[in-house]
SEDOMAR-473522 format. One record per residue: residue number from 1; x, y, z of N, C-alpha, C in turn; residue in three letters. Coordinates in pm, 1 decimal. Example, Ala and Ser with C-alpha at 12.3 -4.5 7.8 and 13.67 -1.06 7.14 Angstrom:
BEGIN
SITE   n     n.xx     n.yy     n.zz    ca.xx    ca.yy    ca.zz     c.xx     c.yy     c.zz res
SITE   1   1319.0   -569.0    780.0   1230.0   -450.0    780.0   1320.0   -330.0    780.0 Ala
SITE   2   1285.0   -225.0    708.0   1367.0   -106.0    714.0   1290.0      3.0    787.0 Ser
***
This chain:
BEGIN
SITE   n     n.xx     n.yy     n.zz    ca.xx    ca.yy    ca.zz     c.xx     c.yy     c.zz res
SITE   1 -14680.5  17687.1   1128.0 -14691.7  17628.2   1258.7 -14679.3  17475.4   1246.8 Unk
SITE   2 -14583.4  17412.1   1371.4 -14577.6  17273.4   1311.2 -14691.3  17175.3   1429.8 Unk
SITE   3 -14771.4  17120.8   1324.3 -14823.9  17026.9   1442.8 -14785.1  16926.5   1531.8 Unk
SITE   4 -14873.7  16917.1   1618.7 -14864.1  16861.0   1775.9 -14813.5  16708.9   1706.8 Unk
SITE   5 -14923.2  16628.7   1596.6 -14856.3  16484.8   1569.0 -14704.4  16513.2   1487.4 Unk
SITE   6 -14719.3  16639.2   1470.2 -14525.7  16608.8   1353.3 -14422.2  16646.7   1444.7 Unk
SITE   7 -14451.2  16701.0   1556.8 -14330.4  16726.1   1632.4 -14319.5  16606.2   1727.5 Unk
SITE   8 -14422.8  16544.4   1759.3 -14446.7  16428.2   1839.3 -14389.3  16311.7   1722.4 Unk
SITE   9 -14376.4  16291.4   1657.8 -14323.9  16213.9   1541.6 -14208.9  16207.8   1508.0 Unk
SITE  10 -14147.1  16348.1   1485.5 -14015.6  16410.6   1450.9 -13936.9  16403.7   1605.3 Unk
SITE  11 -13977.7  16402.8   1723.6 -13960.7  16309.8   1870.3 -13913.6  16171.3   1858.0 Unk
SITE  12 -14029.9  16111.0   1823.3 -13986.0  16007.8   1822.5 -13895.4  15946.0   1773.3 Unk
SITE  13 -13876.7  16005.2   1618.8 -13790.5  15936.0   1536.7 -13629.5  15981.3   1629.9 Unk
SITE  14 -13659.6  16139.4   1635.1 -13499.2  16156.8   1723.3 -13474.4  16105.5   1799.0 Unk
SITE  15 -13559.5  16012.8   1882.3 -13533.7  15962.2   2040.7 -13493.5  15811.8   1983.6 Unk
SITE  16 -13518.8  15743.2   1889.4 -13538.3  15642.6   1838.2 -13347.1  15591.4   1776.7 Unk
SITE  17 -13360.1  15698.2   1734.8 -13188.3  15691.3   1597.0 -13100.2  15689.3   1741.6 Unk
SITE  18 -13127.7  15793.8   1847.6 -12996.1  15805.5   1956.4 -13035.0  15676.7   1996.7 Unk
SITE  19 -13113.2  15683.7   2042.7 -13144.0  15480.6   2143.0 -13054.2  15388.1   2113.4 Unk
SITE  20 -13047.7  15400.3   1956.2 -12982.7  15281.2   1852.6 -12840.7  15309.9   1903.9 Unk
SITE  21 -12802.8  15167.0   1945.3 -12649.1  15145.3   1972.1 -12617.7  15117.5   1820.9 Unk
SITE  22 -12509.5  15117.2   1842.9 -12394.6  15084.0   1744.3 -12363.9  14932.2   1767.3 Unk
SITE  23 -12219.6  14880.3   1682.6 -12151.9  14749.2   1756.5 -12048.4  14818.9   1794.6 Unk
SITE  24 -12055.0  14704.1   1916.7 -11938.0  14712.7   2027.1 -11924.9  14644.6   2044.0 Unk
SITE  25 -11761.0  14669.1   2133.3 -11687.5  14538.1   2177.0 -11748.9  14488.1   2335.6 Unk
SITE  26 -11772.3  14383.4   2391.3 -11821.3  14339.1   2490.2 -11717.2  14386.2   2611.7 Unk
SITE  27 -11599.5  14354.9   2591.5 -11490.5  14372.9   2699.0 -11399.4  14496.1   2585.9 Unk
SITE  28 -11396.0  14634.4   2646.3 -11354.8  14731.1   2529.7 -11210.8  14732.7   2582.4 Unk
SITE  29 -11153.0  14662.3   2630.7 -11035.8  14647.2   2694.6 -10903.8  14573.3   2675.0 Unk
SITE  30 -10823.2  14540.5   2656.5 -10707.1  14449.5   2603.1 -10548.4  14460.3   2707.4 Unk
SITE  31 -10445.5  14370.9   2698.0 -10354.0  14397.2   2750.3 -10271.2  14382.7   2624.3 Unk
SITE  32 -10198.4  14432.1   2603.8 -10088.6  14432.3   2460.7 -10041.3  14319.1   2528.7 Unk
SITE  33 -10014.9  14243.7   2367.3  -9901.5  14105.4   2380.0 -10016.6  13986.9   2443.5 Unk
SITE  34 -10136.5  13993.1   2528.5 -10221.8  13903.2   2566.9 -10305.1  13867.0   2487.8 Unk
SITE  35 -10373.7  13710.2   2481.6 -10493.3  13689.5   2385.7 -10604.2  13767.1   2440.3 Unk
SITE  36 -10673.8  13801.2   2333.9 -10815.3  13904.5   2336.2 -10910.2  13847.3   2294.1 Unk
SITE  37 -11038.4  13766.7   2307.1 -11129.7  13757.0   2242.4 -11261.6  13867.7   2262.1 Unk
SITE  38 -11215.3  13877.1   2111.9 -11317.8  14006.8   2047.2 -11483.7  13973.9   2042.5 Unk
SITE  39 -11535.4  14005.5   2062.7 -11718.9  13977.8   2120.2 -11803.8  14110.1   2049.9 Unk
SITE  40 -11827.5  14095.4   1925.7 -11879.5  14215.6   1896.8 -12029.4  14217.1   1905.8 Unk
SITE  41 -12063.4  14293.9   2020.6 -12233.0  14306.3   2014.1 -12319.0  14394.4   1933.9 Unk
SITE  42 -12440.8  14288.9   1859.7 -12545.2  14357.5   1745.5 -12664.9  14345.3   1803.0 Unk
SITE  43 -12741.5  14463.0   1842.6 -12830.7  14478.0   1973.7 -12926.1  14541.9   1839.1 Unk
SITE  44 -12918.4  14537.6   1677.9 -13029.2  14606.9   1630.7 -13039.2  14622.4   1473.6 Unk
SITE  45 -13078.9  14617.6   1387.9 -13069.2  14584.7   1261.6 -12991.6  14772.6   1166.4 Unk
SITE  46 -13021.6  14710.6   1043.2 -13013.2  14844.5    999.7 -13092.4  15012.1    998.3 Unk
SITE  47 -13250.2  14919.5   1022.2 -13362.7  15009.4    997.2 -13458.6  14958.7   1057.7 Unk
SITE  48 -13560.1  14986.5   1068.6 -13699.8  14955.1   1122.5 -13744.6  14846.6   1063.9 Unk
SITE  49 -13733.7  14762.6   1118.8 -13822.9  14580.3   1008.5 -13751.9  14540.4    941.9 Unk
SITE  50 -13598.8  14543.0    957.7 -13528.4  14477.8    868.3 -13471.0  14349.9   1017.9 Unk
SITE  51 -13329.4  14281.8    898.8 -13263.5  14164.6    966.9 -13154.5  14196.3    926.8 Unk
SITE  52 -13041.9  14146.6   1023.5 -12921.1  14136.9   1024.2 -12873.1  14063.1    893.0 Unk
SITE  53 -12794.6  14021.6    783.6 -12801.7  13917.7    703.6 -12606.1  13927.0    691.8 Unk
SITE  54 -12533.2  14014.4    752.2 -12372.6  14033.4    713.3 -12335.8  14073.0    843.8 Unk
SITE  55 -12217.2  14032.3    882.4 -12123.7  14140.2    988.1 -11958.6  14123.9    919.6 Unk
SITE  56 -11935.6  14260.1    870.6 -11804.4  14215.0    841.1 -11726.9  14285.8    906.1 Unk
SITE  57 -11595.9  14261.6    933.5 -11525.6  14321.9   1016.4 -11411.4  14301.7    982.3 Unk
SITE  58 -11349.0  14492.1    998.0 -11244.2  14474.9    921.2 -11104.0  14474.2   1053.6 Unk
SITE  59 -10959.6  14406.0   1073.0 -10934.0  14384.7   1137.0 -10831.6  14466.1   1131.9 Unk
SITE  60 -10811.4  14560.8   1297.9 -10705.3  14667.1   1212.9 -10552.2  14638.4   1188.2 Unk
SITE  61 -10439.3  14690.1   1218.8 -10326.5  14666.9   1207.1 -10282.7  14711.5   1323.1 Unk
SITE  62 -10209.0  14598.3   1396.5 -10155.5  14585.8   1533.2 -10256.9  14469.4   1638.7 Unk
SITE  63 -10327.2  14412.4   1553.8 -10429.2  14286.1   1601.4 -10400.6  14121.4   1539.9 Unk
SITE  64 -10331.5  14091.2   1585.9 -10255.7  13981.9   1549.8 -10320.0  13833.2   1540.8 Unk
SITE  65 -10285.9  13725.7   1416.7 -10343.7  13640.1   1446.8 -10517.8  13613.6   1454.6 Unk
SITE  66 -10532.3  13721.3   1411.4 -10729.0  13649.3   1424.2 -10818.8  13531.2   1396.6 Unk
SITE  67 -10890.4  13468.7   1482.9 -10891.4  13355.8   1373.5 -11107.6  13374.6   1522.7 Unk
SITE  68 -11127.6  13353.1   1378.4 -11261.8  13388.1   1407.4 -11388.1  13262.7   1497.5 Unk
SITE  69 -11488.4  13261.4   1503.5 -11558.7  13168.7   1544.3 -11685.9  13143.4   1446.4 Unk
SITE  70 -11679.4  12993.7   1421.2 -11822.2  12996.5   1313.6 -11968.9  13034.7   1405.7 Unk
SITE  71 -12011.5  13018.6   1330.1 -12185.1  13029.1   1387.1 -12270.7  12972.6   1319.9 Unk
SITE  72 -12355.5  12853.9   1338.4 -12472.4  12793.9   1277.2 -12504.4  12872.3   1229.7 Unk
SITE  73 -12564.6  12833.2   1140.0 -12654.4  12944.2    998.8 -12599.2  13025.9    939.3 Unk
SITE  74 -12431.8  13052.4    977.4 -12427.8  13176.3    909.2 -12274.2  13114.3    802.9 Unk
SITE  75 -12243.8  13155.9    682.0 -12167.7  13113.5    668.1 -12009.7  13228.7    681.5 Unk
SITE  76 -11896.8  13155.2    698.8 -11791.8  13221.3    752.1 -11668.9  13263.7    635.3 Unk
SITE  77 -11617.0  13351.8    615.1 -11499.7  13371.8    507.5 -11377.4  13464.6    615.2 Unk
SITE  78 -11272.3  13441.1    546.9 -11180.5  13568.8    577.3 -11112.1  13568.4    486.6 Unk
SITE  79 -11037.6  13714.4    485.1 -10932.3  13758.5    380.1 -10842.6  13749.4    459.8 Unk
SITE  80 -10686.8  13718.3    403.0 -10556.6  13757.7    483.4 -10495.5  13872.0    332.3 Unk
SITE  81 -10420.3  13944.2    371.0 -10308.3  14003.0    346.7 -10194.1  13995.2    366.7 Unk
SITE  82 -10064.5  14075.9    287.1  -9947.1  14033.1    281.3  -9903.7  14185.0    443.5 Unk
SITE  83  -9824.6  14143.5    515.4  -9800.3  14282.7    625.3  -9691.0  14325.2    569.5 Unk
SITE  84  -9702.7  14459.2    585.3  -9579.5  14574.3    557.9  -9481.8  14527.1    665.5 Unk
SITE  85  -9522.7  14490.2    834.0  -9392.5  14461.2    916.3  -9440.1  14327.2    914.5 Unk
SITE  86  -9376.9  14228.2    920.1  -9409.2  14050.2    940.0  -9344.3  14101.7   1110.2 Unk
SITE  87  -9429.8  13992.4   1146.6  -9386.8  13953.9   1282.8  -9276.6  13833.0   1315.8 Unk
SITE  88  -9319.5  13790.6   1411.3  -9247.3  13634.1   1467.2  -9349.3  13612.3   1586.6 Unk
SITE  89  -9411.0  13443.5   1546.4  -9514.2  13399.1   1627.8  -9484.2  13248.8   1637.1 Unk
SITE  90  -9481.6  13208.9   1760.1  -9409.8  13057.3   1793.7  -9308.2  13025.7   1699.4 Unk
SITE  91  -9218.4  13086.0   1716.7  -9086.0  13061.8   1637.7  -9099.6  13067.8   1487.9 Unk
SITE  92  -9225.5  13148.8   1411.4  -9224.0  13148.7   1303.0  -9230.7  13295.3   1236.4 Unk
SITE  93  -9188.4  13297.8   1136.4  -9222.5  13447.7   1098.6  -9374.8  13421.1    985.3 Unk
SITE  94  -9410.9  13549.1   1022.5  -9605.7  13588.2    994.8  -9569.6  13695.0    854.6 Unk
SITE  95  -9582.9  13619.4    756.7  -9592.6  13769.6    657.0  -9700.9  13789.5    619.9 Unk
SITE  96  -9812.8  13734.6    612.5  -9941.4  13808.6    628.7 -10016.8  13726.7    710.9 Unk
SITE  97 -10181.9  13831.3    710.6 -10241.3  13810.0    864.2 -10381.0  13815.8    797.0 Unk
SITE  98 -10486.7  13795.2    861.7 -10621.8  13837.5    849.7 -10654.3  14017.4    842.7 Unk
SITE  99 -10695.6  14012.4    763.5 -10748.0  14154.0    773.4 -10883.2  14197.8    740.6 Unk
SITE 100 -10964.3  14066.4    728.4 -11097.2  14093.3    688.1 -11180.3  13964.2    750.2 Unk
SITE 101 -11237.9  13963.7    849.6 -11325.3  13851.7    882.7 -11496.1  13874.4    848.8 Unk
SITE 102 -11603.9  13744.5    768.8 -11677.8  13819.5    733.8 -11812.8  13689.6    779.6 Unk
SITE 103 -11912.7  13686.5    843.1 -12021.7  13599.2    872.3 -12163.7  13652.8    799.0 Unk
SITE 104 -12190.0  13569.5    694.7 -12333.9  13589.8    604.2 -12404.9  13512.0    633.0 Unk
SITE 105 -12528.4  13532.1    715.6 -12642.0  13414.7    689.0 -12666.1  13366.4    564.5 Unk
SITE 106 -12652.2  13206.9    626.4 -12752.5  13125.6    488.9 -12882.4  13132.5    478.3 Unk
SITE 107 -12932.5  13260.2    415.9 -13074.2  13271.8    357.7 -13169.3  13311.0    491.7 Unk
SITE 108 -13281.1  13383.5    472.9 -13362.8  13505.8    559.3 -13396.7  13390.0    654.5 Unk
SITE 109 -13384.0  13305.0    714.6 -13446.0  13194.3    851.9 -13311.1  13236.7    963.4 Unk
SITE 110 -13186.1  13244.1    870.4 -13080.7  13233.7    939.6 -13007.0  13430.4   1002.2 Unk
SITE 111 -13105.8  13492.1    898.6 -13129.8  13617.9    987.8 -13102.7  13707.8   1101.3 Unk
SITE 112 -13054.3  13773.8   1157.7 -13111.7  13824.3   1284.0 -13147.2  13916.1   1237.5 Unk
SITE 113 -13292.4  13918.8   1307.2 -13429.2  14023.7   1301.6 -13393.4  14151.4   1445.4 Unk
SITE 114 -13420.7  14228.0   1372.2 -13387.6  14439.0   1424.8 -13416.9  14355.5   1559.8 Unk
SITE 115 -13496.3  14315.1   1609.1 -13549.1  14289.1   1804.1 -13466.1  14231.3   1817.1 Unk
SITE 116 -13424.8  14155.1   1793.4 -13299.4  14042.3   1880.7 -13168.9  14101.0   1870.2 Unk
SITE 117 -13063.9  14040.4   1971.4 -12941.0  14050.0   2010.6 -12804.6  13940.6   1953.3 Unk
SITE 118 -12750.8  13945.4   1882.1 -12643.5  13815.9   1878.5 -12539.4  13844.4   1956.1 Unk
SITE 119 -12430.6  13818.2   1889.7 -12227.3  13814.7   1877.5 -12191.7  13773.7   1806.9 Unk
SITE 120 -12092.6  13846.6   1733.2 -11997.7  13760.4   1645.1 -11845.2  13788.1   1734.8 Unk
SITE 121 -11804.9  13616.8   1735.0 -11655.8  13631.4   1787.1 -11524.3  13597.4   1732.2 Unk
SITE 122 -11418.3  13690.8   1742.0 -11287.5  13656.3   1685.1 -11186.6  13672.1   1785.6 Unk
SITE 123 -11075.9  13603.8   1790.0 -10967.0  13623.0   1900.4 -10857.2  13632.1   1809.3 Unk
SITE 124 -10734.4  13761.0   1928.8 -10621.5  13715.6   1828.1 -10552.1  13844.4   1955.2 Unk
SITE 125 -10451.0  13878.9   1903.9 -10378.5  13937.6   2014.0 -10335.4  14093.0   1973.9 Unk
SITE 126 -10363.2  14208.7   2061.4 -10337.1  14333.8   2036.8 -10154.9  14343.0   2025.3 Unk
SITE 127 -10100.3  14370.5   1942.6  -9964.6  14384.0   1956.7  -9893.3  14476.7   2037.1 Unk
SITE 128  -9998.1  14599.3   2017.6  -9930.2  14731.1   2134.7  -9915.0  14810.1   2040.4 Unk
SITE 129  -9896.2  14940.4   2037.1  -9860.6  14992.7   2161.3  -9998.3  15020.9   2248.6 Unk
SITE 130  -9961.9  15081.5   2385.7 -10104.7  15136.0   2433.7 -10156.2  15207.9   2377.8 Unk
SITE 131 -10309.9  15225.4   2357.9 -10404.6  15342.2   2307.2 -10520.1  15266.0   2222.4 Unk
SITE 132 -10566.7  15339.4   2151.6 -10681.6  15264.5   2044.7 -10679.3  15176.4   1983.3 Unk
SITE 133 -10754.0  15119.3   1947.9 -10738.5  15011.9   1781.7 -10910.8  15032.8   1743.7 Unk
SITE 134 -10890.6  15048.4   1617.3 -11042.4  15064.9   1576.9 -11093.0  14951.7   1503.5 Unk
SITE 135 -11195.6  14881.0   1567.4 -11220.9  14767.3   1427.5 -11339.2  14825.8   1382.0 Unk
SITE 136 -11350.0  14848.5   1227.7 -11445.7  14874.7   1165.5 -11551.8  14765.4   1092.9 Unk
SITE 137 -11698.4  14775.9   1099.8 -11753.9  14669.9   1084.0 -11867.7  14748.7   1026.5 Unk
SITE 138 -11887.1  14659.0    912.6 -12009.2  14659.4    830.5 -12153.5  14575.6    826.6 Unk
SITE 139 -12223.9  14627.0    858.0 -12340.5  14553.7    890.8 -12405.2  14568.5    778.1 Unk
SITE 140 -12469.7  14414.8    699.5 -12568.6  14424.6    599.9 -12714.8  14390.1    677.7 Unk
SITE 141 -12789.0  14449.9    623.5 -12902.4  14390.9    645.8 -12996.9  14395.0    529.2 Unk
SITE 142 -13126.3  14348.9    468.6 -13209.4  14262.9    384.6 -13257.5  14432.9    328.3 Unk
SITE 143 -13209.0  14542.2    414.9 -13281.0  14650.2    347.8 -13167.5  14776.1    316.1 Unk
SITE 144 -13047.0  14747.9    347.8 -12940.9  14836.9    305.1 -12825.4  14788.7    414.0 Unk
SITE 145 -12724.8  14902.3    433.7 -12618.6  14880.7    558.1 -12571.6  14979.1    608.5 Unk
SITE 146 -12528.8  14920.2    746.8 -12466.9  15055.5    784.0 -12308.0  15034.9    791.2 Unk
SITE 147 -12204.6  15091.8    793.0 -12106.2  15139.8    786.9 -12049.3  15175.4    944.6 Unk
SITE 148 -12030.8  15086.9   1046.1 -11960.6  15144.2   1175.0 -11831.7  15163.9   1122.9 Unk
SITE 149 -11777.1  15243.8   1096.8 -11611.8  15275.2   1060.7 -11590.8  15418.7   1134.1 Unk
SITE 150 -11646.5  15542.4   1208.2 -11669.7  15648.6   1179.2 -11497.6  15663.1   1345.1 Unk
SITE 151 -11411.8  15686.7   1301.5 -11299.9  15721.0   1374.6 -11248.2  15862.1   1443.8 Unk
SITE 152 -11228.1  15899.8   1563.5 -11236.6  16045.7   1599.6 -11058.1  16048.6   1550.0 Unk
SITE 153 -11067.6  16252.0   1513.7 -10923.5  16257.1   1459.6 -10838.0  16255.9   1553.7 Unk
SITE 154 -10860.3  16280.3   1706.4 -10768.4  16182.2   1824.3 -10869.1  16190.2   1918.8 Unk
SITE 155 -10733.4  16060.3   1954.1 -10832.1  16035.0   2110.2 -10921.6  15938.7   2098.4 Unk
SITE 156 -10979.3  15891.3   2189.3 -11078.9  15766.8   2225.3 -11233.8  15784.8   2209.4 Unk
SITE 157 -11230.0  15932.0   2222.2 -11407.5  15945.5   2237.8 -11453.6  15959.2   2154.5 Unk
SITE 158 -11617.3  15902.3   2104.2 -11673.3  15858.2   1969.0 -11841.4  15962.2   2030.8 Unk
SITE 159 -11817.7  16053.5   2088.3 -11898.4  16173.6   2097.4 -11922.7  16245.6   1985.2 Unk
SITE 160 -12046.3  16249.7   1934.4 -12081.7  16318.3   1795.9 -12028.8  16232.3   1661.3 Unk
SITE 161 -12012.7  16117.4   1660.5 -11998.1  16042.7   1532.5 -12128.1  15996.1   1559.2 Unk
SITE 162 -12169.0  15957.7   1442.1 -12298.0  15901.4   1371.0 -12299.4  15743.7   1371.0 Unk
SITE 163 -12186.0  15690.7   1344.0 -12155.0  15542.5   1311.0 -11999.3  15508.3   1362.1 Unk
SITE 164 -11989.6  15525.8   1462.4 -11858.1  15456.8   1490.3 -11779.2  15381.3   1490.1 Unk
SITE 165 -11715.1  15329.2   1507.4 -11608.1  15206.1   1472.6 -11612.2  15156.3   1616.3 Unk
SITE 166 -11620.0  15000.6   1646.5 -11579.3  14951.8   1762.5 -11423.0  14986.0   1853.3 Unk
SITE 167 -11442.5  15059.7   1954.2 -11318.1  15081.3   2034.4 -11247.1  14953.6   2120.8 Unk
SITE 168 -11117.0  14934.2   2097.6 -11066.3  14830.1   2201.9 -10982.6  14901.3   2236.3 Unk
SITE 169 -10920.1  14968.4   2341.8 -10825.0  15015.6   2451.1 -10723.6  14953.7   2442.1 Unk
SITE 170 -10610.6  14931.1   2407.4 -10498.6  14876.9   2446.5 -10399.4  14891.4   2553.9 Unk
SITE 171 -10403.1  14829.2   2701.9 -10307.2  14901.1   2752.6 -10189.7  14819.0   2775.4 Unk
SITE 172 -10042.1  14898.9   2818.2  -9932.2  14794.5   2856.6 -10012.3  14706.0   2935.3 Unk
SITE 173  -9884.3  14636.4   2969.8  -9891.3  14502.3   3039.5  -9877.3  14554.1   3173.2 Unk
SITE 174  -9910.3  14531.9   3273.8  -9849.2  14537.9   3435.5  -9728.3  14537.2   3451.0 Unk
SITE 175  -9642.2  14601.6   3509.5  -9477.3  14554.9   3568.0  -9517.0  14482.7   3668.4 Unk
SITE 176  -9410.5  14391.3   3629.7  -9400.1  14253.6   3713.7  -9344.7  14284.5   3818.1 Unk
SITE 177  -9425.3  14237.6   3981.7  -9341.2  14335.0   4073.2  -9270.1  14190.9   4141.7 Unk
SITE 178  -9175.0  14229.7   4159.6  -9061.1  14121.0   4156.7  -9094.7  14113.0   4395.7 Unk
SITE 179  -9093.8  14030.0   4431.6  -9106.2  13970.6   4577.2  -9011.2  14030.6   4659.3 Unk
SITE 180  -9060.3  14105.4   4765.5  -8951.9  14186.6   4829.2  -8894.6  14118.2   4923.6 Unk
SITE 181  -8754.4  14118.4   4915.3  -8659.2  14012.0   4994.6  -8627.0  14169.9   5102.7 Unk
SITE 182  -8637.2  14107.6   5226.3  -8586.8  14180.5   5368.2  -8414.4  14220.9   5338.6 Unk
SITE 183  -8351.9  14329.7   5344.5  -8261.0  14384.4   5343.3  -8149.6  14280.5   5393.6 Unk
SITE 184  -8150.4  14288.3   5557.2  -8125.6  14188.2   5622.7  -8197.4  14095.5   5688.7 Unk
SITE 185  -8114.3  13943.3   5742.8  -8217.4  13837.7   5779.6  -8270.3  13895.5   5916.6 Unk
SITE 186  -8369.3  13822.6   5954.6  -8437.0  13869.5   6079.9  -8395.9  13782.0   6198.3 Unk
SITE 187  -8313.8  13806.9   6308.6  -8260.4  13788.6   6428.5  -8383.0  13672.2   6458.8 Unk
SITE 188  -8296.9  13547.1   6485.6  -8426.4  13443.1   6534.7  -8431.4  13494.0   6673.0 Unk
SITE 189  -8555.1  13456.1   6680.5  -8674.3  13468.7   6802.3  -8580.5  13434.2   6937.0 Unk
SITE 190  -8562.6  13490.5   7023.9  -8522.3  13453.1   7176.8  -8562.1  13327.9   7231.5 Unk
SITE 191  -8507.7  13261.3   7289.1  -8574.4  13141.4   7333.2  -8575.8  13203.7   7481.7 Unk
SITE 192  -8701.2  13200.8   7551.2  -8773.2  13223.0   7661.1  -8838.8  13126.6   7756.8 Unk
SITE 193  -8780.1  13089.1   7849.0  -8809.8  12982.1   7973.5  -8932.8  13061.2   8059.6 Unk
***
């Protein structure tokens, strides 16, 4: 028979793990070919009494150009890579890109503690096509990490993953709706005494 405090316990803890968001993107939304700034929200540490001390984030392919934002206290790195397709960006060709942006606090003051909320931000531009892009991000904290990478095998919805990967939506661009010119001109007005 299980007791009243272990099921009340074994409650809590279950009600506790679902509560826990993940990181996400602030605006999960993008227009291909437009600048995007990426806003990833950390609403919670790794574990119970720990601190934030890493966010790394890995940047996927078809996210162009990233170029990140510092943050007091924390210090900033990125990796670039060489791209399998190079682009062309202000008249230049891109043979490699960022593919790893990474923010470490300088030492446990510079922290974020499990209660508090930050952002870490990077901008850069979805290339297209429409549909997903997954950025995967690693969170350290002072007592282990978690791993948001967790990708569904299609489709958008992150229903029943454990650790997900941040979703950004990519959609086309709008068609440009071009100003509707009148077939023919319109008969001026009667002049009326």
């Amino acid at each position: 028979m299980i007791k009243p405090t272990s099921l009340w316990a074994a409650l809590a803890l279950a009600l506790s793990a679902a509560a826990q968001a993940h990181v996400t993107l602030e605006q999960p939304q993008a227009t291909a070919g437009a600048a995007y700034k990426a806003v990833f929200k950390v609403g919670h540490a790794c574990g119970e009494g720990q601190s934030t001390t890493a966010i790394t984030v890995r940047v996927p392919e078809g996210f162009r150009g990233a170029q990140p934002v510092p943050k007091a206290g924390w210090t900033l790195s990125v990796q670039r890579a060489a791209l399998a397709q190079p682009y062309e960006a202000h008249g230049h060709l891109v043979k490699d890109d960022v593919v790893e942006v990474r923010w470490q606090a300088q030492g446990p003051a510079n922290a974020l503690p499990g209660a508090y909320y930050d952002e870490f931000v990077l901008r850069g531009t979805p290339a297209g096509p429409a549909g997903p892009l997954w950025f995967k991000v690693l969170q350290g904290c002072d007592g282990g990490q978690s791993d948001w990478a967790e990708v569904p095998a299609s489709g958008s919805s992150t229903r029943g993953l454990k650790a997900p990967a941040a979703l950004l939506e990519v959609v086309a661009p709008a068609a440009a709706v071009a100003p509707s010119v009148p077939a023919t001109p319109a008969a001026p007005a009667a002049h009326v005494h």
